[in-house]
C-alpha positions, 0 to 999 in steps of 0.5 A: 500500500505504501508503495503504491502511494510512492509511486503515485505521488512520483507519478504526480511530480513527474507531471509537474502537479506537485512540487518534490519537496512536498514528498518529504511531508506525504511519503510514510516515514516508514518508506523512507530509506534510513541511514545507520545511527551514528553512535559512540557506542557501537563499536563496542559490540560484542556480536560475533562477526563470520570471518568469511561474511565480507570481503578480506574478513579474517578471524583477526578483524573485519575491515570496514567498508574495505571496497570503498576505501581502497577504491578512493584511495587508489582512484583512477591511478592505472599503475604504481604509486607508494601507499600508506595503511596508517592503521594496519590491523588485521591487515584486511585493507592492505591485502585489498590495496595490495591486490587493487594496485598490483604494481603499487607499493603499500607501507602499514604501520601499527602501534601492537606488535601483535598486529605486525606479526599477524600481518606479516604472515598473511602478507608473505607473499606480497613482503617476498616480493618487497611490495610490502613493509611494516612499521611499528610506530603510532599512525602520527610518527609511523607516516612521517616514518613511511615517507622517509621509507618512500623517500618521496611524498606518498600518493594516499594514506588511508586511516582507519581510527577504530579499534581491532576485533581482536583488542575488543575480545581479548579481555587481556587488554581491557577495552570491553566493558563486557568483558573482565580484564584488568584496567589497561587499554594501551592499544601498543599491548606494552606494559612499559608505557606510563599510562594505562586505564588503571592511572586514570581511573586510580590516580586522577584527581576527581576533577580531571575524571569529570572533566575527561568525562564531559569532554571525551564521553559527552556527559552533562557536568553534573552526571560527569561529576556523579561518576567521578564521585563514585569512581573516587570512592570505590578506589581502588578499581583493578578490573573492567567489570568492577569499574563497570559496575560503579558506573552502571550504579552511579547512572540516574534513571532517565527518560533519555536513550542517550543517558542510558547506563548501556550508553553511559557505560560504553562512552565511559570506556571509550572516553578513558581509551581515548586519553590512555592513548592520546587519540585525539592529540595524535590524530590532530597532529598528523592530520596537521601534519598530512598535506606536507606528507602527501603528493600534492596536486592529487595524493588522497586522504582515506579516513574512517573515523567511529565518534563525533570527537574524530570525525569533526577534526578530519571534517575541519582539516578537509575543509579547511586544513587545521583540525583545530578551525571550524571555520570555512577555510582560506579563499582568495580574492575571488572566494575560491577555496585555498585549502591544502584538500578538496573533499570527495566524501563527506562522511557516508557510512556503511550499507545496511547490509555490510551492518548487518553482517558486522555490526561493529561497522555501524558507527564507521564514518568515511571521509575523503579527500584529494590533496589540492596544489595550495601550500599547507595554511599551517 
């Protein structure tokens, strides 16, 4: 019934009787086609994922949107080229690059020598033919690494900003709120580091837990405070489960979805993971840094970005060069845009078929953009 009131109602505008723009008031909301919610907490599903379901899938980590990135970032280039995976993982998106450019060259860089061993044995074959290297460093450090490697500006660097299958389900490594595990989240898996979940959660000051609250897990100021409070006095917290539990208990029931204990918890965790690893700052220097590192007229950037925190830089830097600048970005005299990057994509998520054979995709947001002949504005 529905769709044969779309199809009148197209009929009517193809007869020039009715504006189109009085389709969004008449076509049931139920017709309409729906976008996949953009939420802090997907991510952290722990839904199995078929390792064979999607395209270069692995028991390690399924790639998201592993055609699409590749696609953007090789583009029409026929042959050749140097390519950098900043964010190498369970090596699905360099297999794919590697296989899409027969004759490129790809650099992966990851912070887990867990990840490079992985890797580096799914790759052999394309390492024996000195197509492939790997560099143990975080993305920020590893692509300036990467282009010294090259020796030249690198023709595309592809970012993939989530965290891995296999760092979410090893309780080990205590990223999982579902998970029991001790208070770590060092995405390097090093034990050398001086930061772990345990410091912030054990020795912040109280006013630094709520305020890292506010900022990073977008809580109002007075539940940041609450959890803060709670957190404080329930110290010493060794474990994921316990520092859960003091959450969901210090959550107030609320009419609002957002401020579910559920999505409290999940935004909690991630906001925690986030200042362990310094995320933000890392990512906010390289993209700082990327039009000076990429081949300018027409290298490209490939982002896939899973919270509004990453997402809003990468969408600045694109626009206007500086993840720190909201603003429209440099014109000349003409209005015509300076910026050192031309956007391509601007922010599709998955297909709800790809979500609905890996959940953990939900969230993903991809970014694209083509490096312009404008020197970098910072």
């Amino acid at each position: 019934r529905e769709v044969s009131m779309v199809a009148a109602l197209l009929k009517i505008v193809a007869l020039g009787s009715w504006p189109r723009r009085a389709l969004c008031w008449v076509v049931p909301h139920a017709a309409r086609r729906r976008r996949p919610s953009y939420t802090a907490g997907a991510v952290m599903s722990t839904t199995p994922v078929e390792a064979e379901a999607l395209p270069f899938a692995s028991a390690y980590h399924t790639p998201v949107l592993c055609r699409e990135c590749v696609a953007w970032l090789v583009g029409a280039r026929e042959e050749g080229g140097v390519f950098v995976d900043a964010t190498l993982g369970g090596g699905g998106h360099t297999e794919a690059l590697l296989r899409r450019a027969p004759t490129a060259r790809i650099i992966s860089i990851d912070r887990d020598a867990e990840a490079i061993e992985a890797a580096t044995t799914r790759l052999a074959e394309f390492d024996a033919a000195q197509r492939w290297s790997a560099v143990h460093a975080n993305f920020e450090e590893g692509v300036r690494l990467a282009v010294e490697r090259a020796g030249r500006r690198v023709d595309g660097v592809l970012l993939d900003l989530g965290v891995s299958s296999r760092q979410l389900d090893d309780a080990a490594r205590g990223f999982s709120h579902r998970l029991e595990g001790p208070l770590d989240m060092r995405m390097s898996g090093a034990h050398d580091e001086d930061t772990d979940a345990a410091t912030v959660v054990n020795a912040w000051d109280r006013r630094a837990v709520a305020a890292l609250f506010r900022h990073n897990a977008d809580c109002a100021p007075r539940l940041a405070a609450k959890l803060a409070a709670a957190i404080e006095a329930a110290r010493p917290l060794e474990t994921t489960a316990e520092l859960a539990d003091v959450i969901r208990n210090a959550v107030p029931p609320s009419a609002s979805k957002s401020a579910a204990p559920s999505k409290v918890l999940a935004r909690v965790f991630q906001a925690i993971r986030i200042v362990v690893n310094d995320e933000l700052g890392s990512l906010e220097r390289l993209l700082g840094e990327l039009p000076d590192l990429v081949r300018s007229p027409g290298g490209r950037v490939v982002v896939l970005s899973y919270h509004s925190l990453e997402d809003r830089r990468v969408k600045r830097a694109f626009r206007s060069g500086s993840p720190l600048d909201a603003g429209p970005g440099p014109t000349d005299a003409f209005g015509h845009s300076t910026a050192p990057w031309r956007p391509l994509v601007k922010g599709t998520g998955p297909s709800e078929d790809e979500v609905a054979r890996n959940p953990r995709a939900r969230s993903a947001r991809l970014r694209v953009a083509e490096r312009t002949p404008f020197p970098s504005s910072g």
